[in-house]
Every structure is written in structure tokens, then in C-alpha cells.
KEBARO-385355 format. One record per residue (C-alpha): residue number from 1; residue in one letter; x, y, z. Coordinates in Angstrom, 1 decimal, padded with zeros to 4 digits, always signed. Layout:
residues N
<node seq="NUM" type="a" east="X" north="Y" up="Z"/>
...
This chain:
residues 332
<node seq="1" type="x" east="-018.4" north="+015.8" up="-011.6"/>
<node seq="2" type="x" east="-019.7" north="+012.7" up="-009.7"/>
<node seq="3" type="x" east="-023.4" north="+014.2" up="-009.7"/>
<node seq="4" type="x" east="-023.0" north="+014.3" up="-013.9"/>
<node seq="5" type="x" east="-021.2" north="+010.7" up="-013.5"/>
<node seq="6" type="x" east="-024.1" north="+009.0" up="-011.5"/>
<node seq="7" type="x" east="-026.7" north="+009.0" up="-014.6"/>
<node seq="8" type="x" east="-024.1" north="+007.5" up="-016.8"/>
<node seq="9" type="x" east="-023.0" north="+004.8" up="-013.8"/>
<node seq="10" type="x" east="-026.8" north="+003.7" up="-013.0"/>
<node seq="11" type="x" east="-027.7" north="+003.2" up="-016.7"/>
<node seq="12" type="x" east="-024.2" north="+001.3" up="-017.0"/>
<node seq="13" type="x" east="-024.5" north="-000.7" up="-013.9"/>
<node seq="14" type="x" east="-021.7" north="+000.9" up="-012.5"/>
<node seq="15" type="x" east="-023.5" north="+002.8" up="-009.5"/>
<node seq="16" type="x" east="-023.0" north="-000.1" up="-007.1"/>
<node seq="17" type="x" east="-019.1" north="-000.3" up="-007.3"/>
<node seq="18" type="x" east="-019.2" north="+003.4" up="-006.8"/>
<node seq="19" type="x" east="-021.7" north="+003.4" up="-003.6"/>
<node seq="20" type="x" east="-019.4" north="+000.9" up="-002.3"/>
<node seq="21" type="x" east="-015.7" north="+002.1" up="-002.8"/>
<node seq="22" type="x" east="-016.2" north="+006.2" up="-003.1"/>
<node seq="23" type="x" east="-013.0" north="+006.7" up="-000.8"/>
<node seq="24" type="x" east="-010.2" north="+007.7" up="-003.2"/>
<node seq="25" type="x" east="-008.8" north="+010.8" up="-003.9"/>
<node seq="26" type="x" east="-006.9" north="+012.3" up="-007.1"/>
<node seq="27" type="x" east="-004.4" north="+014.3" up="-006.5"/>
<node seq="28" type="x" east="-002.6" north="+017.5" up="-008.1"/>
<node seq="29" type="x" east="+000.6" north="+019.4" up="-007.0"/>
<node seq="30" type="x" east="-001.4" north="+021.0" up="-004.2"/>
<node seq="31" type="x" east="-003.0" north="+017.7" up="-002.2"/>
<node seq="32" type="x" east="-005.5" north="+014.9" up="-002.8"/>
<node seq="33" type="x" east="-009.3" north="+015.8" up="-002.8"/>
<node seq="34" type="x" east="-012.3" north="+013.6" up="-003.4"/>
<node seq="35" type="x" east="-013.0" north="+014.8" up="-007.1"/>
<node seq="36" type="x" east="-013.3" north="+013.3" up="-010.2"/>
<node seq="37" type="x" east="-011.6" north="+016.2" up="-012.6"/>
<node seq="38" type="x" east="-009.2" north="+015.1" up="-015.4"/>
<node seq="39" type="x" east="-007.9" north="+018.5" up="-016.6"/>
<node seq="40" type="x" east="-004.0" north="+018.3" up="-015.2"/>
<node seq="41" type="x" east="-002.6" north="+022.2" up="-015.6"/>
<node seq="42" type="x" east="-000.3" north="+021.9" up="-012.4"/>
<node seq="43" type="x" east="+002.2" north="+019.3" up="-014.9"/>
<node seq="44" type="x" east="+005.3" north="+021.0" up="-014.6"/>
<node seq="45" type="x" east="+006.9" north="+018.3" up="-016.4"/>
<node seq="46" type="x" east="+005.9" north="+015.0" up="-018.1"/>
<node seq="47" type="x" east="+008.9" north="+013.1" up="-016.7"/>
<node seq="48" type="x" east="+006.3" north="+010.2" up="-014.8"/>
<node seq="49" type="x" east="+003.5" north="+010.7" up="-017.2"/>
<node seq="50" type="x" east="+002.6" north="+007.1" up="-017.6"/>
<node seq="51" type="x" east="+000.0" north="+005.6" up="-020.0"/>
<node seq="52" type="x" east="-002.2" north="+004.2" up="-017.5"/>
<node seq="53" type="x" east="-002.9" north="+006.3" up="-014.1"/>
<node seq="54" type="x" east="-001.2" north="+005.1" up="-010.6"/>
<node seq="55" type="x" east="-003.3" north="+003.9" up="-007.9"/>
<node seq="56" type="x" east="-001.9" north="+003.8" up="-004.3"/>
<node seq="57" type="x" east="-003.2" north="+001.0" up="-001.6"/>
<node seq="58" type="x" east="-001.9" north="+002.2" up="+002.1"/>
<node seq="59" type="x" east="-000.4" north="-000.5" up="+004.8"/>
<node seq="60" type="x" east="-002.1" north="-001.8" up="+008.2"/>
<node seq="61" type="x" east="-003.2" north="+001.1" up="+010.7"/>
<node seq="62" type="x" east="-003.2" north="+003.3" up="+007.3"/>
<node seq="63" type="x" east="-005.5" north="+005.8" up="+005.6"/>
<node seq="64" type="x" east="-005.4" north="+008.5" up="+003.1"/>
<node seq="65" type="x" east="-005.6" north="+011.9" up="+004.8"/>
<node seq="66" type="x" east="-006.3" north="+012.9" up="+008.3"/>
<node seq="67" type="x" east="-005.4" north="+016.9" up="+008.7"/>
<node seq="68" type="x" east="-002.2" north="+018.0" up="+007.9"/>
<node seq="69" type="x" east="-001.1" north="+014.1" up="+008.0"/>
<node seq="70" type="x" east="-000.8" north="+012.7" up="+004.3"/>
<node seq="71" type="x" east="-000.1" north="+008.5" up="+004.5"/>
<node seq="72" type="x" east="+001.9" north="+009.2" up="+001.4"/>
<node seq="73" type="x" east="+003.4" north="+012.3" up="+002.6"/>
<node seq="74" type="x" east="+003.9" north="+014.7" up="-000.5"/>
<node seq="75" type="x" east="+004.7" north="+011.6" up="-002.8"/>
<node seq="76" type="x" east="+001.1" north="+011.3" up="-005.3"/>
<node seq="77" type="x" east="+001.0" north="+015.3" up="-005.5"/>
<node seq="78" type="x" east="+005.1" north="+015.2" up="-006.8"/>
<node seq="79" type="x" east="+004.2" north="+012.6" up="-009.1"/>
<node seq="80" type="x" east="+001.1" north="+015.0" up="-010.5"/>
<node seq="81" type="x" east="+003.3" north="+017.7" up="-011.0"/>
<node seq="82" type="x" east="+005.7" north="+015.6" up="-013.3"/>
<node seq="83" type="x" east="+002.6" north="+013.9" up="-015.2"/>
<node seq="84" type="x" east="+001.3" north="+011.0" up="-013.5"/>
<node seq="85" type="x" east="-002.5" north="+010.7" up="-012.9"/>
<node seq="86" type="x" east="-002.2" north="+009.9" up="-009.3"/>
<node seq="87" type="x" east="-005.1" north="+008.6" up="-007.4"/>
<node seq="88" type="x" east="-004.7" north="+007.5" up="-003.4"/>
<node seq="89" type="x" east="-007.3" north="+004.6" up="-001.8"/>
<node seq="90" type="x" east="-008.5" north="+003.9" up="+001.4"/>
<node seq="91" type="x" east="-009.6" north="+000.9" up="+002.8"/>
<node seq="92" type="x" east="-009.8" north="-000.9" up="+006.5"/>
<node seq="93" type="x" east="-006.6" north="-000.1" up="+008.8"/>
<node seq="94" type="x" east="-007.1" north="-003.3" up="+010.1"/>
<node seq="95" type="x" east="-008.6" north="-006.4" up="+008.8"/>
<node seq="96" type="x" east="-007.8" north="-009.7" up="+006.8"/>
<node seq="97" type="x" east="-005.7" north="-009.5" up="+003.2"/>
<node seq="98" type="x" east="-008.5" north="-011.1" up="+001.7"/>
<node seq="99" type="x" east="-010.9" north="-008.5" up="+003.0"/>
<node seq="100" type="x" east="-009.0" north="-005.2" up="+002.2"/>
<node seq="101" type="x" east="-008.2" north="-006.3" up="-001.0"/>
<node seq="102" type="x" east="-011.8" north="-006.5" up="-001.8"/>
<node seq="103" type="x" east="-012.4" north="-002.9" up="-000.6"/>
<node seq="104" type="x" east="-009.2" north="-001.8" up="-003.2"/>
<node seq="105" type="x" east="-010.9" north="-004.0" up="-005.7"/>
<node seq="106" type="x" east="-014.0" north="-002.1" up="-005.6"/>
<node seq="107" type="x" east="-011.7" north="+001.4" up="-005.4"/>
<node seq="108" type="x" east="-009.7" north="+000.0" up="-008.2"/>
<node seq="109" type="x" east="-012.7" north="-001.1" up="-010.5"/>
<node seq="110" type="x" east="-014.5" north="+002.8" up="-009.5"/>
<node seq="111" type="x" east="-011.5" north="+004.5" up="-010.4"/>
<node seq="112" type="x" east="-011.3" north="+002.7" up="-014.3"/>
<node seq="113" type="x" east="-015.0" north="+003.2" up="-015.0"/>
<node seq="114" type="x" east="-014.7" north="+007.1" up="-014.2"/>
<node seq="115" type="x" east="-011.4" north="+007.5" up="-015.6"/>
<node seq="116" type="x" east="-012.3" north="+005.4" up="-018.5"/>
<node seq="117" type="x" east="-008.1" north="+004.0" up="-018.3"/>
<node seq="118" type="x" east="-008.1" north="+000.3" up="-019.8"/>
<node seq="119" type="x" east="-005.9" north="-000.2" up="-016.8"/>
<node seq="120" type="x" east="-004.2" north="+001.2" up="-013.7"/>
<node seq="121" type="x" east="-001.1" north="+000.7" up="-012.4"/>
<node seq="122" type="x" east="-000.8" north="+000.0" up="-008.5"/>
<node seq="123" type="x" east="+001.5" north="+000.4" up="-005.8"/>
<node seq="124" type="x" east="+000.7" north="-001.0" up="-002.0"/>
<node seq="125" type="x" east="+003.1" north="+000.0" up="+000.9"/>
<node seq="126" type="x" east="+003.3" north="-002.5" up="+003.3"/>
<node seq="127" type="x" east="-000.3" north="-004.4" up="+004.1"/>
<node seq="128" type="x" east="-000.9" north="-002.3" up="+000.9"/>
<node seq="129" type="x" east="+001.2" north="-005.1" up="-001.0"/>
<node seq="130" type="x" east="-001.1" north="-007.7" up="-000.2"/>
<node seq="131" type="x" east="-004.1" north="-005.7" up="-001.9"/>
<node seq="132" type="x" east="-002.1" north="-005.1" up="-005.3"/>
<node seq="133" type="x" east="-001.5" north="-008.5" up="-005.3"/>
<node seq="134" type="x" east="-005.3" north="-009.3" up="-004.7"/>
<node seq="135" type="x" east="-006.0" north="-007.4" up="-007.3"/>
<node seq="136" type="x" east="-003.8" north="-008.3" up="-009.9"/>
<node seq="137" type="x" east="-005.0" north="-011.7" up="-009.1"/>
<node seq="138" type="x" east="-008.6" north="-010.8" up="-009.6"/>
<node seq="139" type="x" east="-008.3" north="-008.7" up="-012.6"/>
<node seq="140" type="x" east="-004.9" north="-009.0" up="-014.3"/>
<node seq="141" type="x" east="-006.7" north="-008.0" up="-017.8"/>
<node seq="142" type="x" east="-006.7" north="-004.4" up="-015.9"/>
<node seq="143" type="x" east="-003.5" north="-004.1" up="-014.3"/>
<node seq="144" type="x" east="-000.3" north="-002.9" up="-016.1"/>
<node seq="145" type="x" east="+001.9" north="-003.1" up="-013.1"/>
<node seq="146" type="x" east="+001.8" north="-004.1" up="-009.6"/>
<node seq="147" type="x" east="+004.7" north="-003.1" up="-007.1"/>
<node seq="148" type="x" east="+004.8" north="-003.8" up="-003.4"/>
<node seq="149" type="x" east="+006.9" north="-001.7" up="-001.3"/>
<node seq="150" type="x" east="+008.2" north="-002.6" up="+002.1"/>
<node seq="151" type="x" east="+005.8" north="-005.7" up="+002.0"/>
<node seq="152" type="x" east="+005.5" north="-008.3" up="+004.1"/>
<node seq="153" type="x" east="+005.5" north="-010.9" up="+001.0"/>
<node seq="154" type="x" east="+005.9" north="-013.8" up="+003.4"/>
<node seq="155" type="x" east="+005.1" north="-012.0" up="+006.4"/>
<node seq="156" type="x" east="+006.6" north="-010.6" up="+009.5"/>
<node seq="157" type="x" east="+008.2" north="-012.4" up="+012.6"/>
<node seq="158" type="x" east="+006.8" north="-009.2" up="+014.4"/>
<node seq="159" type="x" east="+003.7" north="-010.3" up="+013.8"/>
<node seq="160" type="x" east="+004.5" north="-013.8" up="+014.8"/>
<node seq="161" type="x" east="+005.3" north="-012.5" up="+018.5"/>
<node seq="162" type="x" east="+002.3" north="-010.7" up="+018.8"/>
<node seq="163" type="x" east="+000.4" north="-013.2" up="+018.1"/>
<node seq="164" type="x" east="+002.2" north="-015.7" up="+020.5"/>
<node seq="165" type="x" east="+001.2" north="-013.3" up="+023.2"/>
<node seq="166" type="x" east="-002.3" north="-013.3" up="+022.4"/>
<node seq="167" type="x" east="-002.4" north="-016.9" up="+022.9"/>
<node seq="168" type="x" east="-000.3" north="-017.1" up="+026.1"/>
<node seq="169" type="x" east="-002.6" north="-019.4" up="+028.3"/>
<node seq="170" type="x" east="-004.5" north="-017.6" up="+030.5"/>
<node seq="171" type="x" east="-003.5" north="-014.0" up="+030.1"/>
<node seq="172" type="x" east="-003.5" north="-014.0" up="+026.1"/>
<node seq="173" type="x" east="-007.0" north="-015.1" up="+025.6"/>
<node seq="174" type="x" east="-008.6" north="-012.3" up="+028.4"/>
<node seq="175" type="x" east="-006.0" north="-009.4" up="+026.7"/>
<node seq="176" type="x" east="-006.5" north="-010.2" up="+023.2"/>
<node seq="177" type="x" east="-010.0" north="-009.2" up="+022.5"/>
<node seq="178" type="x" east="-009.6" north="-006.4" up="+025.0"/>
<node seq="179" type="x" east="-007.2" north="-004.7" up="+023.0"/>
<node seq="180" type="x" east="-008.3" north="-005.4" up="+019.8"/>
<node seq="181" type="x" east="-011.0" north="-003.9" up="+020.6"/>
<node seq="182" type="x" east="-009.4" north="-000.3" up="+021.8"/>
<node seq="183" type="x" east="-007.8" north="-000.6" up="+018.5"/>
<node seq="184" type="x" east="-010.8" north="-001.4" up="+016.2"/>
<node seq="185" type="x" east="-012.6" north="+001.8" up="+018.1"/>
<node seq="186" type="x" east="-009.5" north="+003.9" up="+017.7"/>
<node seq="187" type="x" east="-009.2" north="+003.1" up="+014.1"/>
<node seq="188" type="x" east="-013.0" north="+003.4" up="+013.3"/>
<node seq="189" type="x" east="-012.8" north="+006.9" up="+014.4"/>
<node seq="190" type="x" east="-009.5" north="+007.3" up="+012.3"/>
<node seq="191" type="x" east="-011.8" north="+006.2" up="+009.1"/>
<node seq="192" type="x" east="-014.3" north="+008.2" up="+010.1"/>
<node seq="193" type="x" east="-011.6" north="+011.3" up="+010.2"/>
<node seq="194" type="x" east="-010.6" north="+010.1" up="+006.7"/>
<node seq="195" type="x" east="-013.7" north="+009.7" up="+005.0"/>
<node seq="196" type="x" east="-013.8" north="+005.7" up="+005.2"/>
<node seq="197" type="x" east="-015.9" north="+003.7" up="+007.5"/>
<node seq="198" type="x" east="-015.4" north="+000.1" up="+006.7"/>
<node seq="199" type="x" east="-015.2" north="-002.6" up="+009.6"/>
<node seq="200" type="x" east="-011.9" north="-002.9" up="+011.2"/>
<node seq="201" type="x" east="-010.4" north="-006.1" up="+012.7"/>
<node seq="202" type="x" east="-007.1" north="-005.9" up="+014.1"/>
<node seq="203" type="x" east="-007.0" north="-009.7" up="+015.0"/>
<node seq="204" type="x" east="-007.2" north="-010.7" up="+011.5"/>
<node seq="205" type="x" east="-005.0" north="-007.9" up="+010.2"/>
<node seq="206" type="x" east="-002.9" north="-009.6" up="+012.9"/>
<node seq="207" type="x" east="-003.2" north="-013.5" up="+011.5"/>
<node seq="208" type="x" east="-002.9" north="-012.4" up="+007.7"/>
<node seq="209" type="x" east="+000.8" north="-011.0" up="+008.2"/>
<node seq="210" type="x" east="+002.3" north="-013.7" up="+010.1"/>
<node seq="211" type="x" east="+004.2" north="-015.9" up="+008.4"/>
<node seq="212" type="x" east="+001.4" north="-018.4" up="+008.0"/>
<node seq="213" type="x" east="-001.4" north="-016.2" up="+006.9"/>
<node seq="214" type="x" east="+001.1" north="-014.9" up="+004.7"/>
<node seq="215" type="x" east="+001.6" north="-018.6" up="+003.4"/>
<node seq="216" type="x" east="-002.1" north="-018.9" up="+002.9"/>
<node seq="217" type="x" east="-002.5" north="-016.1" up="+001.4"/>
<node seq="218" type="x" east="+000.4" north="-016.9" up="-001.1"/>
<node seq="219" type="x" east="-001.0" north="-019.9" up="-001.6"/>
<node seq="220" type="x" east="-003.7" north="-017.7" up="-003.8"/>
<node seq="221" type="x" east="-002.3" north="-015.1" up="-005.0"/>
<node seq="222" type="x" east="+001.6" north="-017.0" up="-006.1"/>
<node seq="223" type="x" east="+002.1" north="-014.2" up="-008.4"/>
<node seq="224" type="x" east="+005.5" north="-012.7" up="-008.9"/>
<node seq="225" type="x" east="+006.9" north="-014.4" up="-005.5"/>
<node seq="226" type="x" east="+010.1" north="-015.7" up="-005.5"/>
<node seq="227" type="x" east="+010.3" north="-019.9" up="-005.4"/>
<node seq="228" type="x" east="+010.0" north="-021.8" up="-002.1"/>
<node seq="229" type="x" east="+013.4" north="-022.9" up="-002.1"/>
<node seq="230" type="x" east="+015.0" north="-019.5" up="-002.4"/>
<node seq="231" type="x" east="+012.4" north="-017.1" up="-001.2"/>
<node seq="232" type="x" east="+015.6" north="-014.2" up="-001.0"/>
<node seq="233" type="x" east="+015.3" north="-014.5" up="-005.0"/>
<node seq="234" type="x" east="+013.3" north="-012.5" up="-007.3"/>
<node seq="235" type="x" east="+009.9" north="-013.7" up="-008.7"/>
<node seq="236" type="x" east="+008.3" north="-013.5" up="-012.0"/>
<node seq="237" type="x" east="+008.7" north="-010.4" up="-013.6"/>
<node seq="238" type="x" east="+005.8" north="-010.7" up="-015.7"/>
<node seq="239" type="x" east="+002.6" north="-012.8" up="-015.1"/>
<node seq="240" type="x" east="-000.8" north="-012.9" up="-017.1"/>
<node seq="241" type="x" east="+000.4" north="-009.3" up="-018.4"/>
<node seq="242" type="x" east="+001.2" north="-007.9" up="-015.1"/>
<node seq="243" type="x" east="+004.6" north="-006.7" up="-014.4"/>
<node seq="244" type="x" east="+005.9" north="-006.9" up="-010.9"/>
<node seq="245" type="x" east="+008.0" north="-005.3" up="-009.1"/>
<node seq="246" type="x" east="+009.4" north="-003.9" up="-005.5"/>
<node seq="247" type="x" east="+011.3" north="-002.2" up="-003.3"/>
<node seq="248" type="x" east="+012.4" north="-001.9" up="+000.8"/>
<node seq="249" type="x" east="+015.1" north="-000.3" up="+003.0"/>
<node seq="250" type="x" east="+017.0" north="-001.9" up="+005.8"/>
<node seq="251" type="x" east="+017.4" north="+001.2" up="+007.7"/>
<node seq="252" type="x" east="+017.0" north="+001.8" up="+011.8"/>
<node seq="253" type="x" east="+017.1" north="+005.0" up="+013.3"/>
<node seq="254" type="x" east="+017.4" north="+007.5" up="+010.0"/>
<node seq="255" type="x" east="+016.7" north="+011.1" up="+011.9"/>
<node seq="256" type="x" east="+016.7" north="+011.5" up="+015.5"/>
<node seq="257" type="x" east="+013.7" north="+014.4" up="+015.4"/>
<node seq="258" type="x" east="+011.5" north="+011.3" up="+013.8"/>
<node seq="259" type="x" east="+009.4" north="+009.8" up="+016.9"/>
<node seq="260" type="x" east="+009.0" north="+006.5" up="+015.7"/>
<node seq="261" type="x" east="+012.2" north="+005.4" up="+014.8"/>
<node seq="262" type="x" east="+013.8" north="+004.2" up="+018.1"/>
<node seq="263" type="x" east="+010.4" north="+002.0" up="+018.5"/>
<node seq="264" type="x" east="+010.6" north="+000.4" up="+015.0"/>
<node seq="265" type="x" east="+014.4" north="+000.0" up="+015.5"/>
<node seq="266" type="x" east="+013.9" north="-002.4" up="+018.9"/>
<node seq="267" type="x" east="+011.1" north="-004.4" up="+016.9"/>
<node seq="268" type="x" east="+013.6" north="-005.0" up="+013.8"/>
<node seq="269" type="x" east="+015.8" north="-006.5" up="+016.3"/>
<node seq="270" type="x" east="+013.5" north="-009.8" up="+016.2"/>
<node seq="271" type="x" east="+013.9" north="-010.2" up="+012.9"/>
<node seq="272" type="x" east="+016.9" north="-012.3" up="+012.0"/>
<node seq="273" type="x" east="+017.6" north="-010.9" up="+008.6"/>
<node seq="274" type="x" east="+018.2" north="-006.8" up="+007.7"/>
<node seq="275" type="x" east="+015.1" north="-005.1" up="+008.0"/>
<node seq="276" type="x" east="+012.9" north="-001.9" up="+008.2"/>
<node seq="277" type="x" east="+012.1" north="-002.5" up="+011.4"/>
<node seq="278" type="x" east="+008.8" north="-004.3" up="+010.3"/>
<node seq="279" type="x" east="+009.9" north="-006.0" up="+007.1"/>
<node seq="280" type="x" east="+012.6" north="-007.9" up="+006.4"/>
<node seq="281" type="x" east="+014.4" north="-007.8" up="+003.1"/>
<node seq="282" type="x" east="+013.6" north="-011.2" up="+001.8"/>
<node seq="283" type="x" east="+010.3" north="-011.0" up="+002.7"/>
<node seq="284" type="x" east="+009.8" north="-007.6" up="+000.8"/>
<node seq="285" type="x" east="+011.0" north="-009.2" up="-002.4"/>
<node seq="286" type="x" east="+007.9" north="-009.7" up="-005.3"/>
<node seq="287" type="x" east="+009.1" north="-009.8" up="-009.6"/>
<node seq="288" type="x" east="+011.7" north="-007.4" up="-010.3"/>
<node seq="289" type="x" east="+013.5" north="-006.3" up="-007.3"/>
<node seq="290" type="x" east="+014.4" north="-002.2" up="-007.9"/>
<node seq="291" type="x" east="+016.6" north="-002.4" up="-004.3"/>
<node seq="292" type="x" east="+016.3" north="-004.0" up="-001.1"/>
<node seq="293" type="x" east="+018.6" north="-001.9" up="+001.0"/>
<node seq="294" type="x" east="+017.6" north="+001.9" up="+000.9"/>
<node seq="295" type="x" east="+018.9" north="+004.0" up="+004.5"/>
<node seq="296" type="x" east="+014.9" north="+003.3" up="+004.8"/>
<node seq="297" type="x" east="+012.9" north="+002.4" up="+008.1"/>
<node seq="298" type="x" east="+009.3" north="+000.9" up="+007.0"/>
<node seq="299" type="x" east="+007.4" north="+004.8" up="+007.4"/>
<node seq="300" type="x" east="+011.0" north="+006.5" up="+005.6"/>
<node seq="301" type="x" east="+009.3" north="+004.0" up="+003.0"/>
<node seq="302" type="x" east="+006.3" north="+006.6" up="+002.6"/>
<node seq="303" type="x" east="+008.4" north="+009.5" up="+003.5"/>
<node seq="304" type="x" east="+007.1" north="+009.8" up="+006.9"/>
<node seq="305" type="x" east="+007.1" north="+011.0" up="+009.3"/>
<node seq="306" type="x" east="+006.6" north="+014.6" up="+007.8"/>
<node seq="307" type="x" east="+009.2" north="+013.7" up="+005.6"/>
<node seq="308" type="x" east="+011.8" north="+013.0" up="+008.2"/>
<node seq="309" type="x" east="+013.8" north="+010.8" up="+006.6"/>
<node seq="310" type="x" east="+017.5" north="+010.5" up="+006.5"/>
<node seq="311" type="x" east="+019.7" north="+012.9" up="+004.5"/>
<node seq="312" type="x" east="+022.1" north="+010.4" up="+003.2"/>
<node seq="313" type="x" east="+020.1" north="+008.5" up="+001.5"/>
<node seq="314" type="x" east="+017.4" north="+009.2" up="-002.1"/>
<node seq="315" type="x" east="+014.5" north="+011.4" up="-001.4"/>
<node seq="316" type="x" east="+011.6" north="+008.7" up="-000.8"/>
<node seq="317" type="x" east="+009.9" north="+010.8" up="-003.3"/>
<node seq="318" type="x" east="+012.6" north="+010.5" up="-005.8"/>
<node seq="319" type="x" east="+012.2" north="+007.1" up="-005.4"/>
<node seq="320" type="x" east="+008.9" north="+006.9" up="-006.4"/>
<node seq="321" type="x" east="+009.3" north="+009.1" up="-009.5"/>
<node seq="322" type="x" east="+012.0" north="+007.2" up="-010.7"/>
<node seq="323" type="x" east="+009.5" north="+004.1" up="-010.5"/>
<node seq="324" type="x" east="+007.1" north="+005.7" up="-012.5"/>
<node seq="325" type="x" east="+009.4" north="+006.9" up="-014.7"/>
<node seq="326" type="x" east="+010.6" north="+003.0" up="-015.3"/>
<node seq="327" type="x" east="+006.6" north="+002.2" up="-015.8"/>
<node seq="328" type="x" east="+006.3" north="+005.4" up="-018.4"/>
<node seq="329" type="x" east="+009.4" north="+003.9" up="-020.3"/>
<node seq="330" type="x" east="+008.1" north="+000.8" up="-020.3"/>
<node seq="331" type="x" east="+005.0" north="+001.4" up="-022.2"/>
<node seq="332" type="x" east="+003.0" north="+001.5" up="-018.9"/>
């Protein structure tokens, strides 16, 4: 399909978007694949079929599909089966808002001109938030809905610590670069893996989600946060056509065969507010706030790891489909 598109996109001056922002995937019941196919005869039901298709921007240290590993573990391919033209996006694992919200721009702008959708609508899990929010910025004309989930709206005092230590005189300075640079190779092999190769930065990932790059960056992009003087609010629910909303969970340790929830349970301890573990619930809020307090940790959020989430609270996936289902009934 995208040898029959390329024609059509160079005599349209569409090719370049394309060439630069290939990496996304539509999905179906079975998995995401690099395709461009718009027959959908895996619907089982048409309970999230939206007017507009859903987008999905991944967090910091995230990516689409490596192996067996989905980011959004089972969630795009549910929404296919119940009707949702479901399309997954992959951009740097590390680097500056600013910068990975250009590479979803380009994703974003790729995905209408193929689709031939008027507009999308587009969900960011955790750095992920950031991009919708770019994005909406840039091109609000082409966005139904944005909704951040488990964002760091106003950053994290996680990051704040980390990067205290990179500027603790002496050591800081030496370490710093040293280890941003293990992490930049790691996750440039991790693009690689995932069919992405865009520069990574973990320093700048770093200074976007502390609570002052968060600040600068809201400076910009002021859509659908809550006010200053009560940032535990909600924001906006509607700007320039855009309707925003979010989610988060305040959970710890959800299922003791889940690897990483002991780790992101002693981080959450520095954050003086309920949290994820990353994210704390304030901080997650943007327009219409759906719930701030799911038995969620920040990867339950995605339904990771492997699903291993906890059995007392909603299916992450249910989640989701409930979402869509509010954007199908609301026109969107």
C-alpha cells in the first residue's frame, strides 16, 4: 500500500513528512504492523468506533514493539476489535519535549494524509503527554481530542533529584555525561530493534520533566492545564476545538510477580503527594479529569508489565475502551 501511496504523496508534497516520520503502526485484533490497510474485518463490535482514528504517543525510555514486548501491551489491538482505527507512534526514548513532539508531529501529520481522517484523536502516556500537547498546540484545526495519561503535566520531583546528582560538584559533572551516554547507546539500539532511529538524549529528556522544564514547556503549550494557583484543579476542557482530558493511578506495589514495582514504589516515596511512583496526581491532571486514583503504578498505566497489573482494580484495557467510548459519544 505505501509503494501505491508514494506517487500520490510526491505529486502532493507529502513524500517528505512520510520519509521523515514512517515509524507507526496500525493495529488490528492480532498486533500492530507497519502497513497502511484500511479494511477492519477483525471489528467484533463497534463499541470504541470513533469518528476520527486514535493515535498513541509512548513515554520516556519508550517505543512501539520490541519482540514479544508491546509498550501498549494488548491495549490498541482491543480497541481494533471494538472499532477504533488504532495507530501506535514512535519517537526518541530520550530527548527534549520540544524535540519528540516534533517527531509525533511528523507521525501525526503522515498518519492524516494516508488515512485521509480530517483529524485524529491522541493519547500520550507519560513523556507521551507532552507530545499530545505539542501537537495540539501546533495543529489544533486537526486534533479532536488530546488526553494525557500518567503525565508529568508539571513534572516530576524524581526527576528533580536526578538531576541534583548530576550537578553535585565534582562527581556530578564527570558521571553525568558518562551515563547518559550508556543510556543514549542502549536506547539507540532499542530504536533500532523497533524500527526507529532518531537521536536520543537522556540529558534533555532529563531537564524537560523536572519541574522547571516542565514550567517552560507550559509556558508554550498552557492548554487545558489547571491555573497556577490551584494546579490540583482541572484545566480547560475545551481549547481551540480540542478537548482535553486525563487520567493516573496512585498505586505502589499492584502484583508481586511484576519486577518493577518495588523499584517504582521507593522512587514514589519522594514525591510528597499520592503517586504512581513517577507521577504524582496533581501533576497528572490536564482538561477533564476521568480519575486520578486508579490501584495503578505508572507502567499498570499501559498495562505492563505483560499485563501484570492488579486484580482489584479495572482492566487498564477497559480503561482505555471506556475512553474511547466517551470520545465515540462525543462526536469524536
Amino acid at each position: 500500500m505505501k509503494r501505491l501511496l508514494t506517487p500520490l504523496l510526491l505529486a502532493t508534497g507529502l513524500a517528505a513528512p512520510l520519509a521523515q516520520a514512517a515509524n507507526y503502526q496500525i493495529c488490528n485484533s492480532t498486533g500492530c504492523k507497519n502497513e497502511s490497510v484500511f479494511a477492519w474485518p477483525w471489528e467484533t463490535s463497534t463499541y470504541a468506533k470513533t469518528k476520527y482514528p486514535v493515535v498513541f504517543a509512548h513515554g520516556m525510555a519508550g517505543f512501539s514493539k520490541i519482540g514479544p514486548l508491546d509498550y501498549w501491551y494488548g491495549i490498541p489491538q482491543d480497541l481494533a476489535k471494538n472499532g477504533t482505527r488504532a495507530y501506535v507512534t514512535q519517537v526518541s526514548s530520550f530527548q527534549s519535549s520540544e524535540a519528540r513532539g516534533e517527531q509525533f508531529l511528523q507521525q501525526v501529520q503522515t498518519i492524516l494524509a494516508i488515512s485521509g481522517a480530517q483529524k485524529v484523536n491522541i493519547i500520550g502516556h507519560s513523556h507521551g503527554s507532552q507530545s499530545v500537547r505539542y501537537v495540539a498546540g501546533i495543529m489544533p484545526s486537526r486534533i479532536a481530542s488530546a488526553t494525557a495519561v500518567g503525565g508529568p503535566n508539571t513534572g516530576s520531583p524524581v526527576a528533580d533529584i536526578i538531576k541534583g546528582a548530576t550537578e553535585i560538584p565534582g562527581l556530578g559533572p564527570i558521571a553525568a555525561p558518562v551515563i547518559s551516554g550508556v543510556v543514549n547507546g542502549l536506547f539507540s539500539v532499542v530504536g533500532v530493534l523497533s524500527g526507529e532511529g532518531s537521536q536520543q538524549d537522556a540529558l534533555a529528556g532529563l531537564d524537560s520533566l523536572t519541574t522547571a522544564g516542565a514550567s517552560a514547556f507550559n509556558a508554550r503549550f498552557p492548554a487545558g492545564m489547571p491555573p497556577a494557583a490551584n494546579p490540583c484543579a482541572e484545566g480547560a476542557y475545551s481549547v481551540n476545538g480540542v478537548q482535553y482530558f486525563s487520567w493516573s493511578g496512585t498505586g505502589g506495589v499492584t502484583n508481586l510477580l511484576d519486577p518493577v514495582d518495588i523499584p517504582l514504589a521507593a522512587m514514589g516515596l519522594v514525591i510528597p503527594e499520592a503517586n504512581d511512583g513517577l507521577v504524582g496526581r496533581c501533576s497528572s491532571h490536564l482538561g477533564k479529569v476521568i480519575r486520578d486514583n486508579y490501584r495503578m503504578n505508572h507502567l499498570d498505566e499501559v498495562n505492563q508489565i505483560f499485563g501484570l497489573v492488579s486484580a482489584l482494580e479495572t482492566d487498564p484495557k477497559a480503561v482505555f475502551r471506556q475512553h474511547v467510548n466517551r470520545l465515540k459519544n462525543a462526536g469524536l
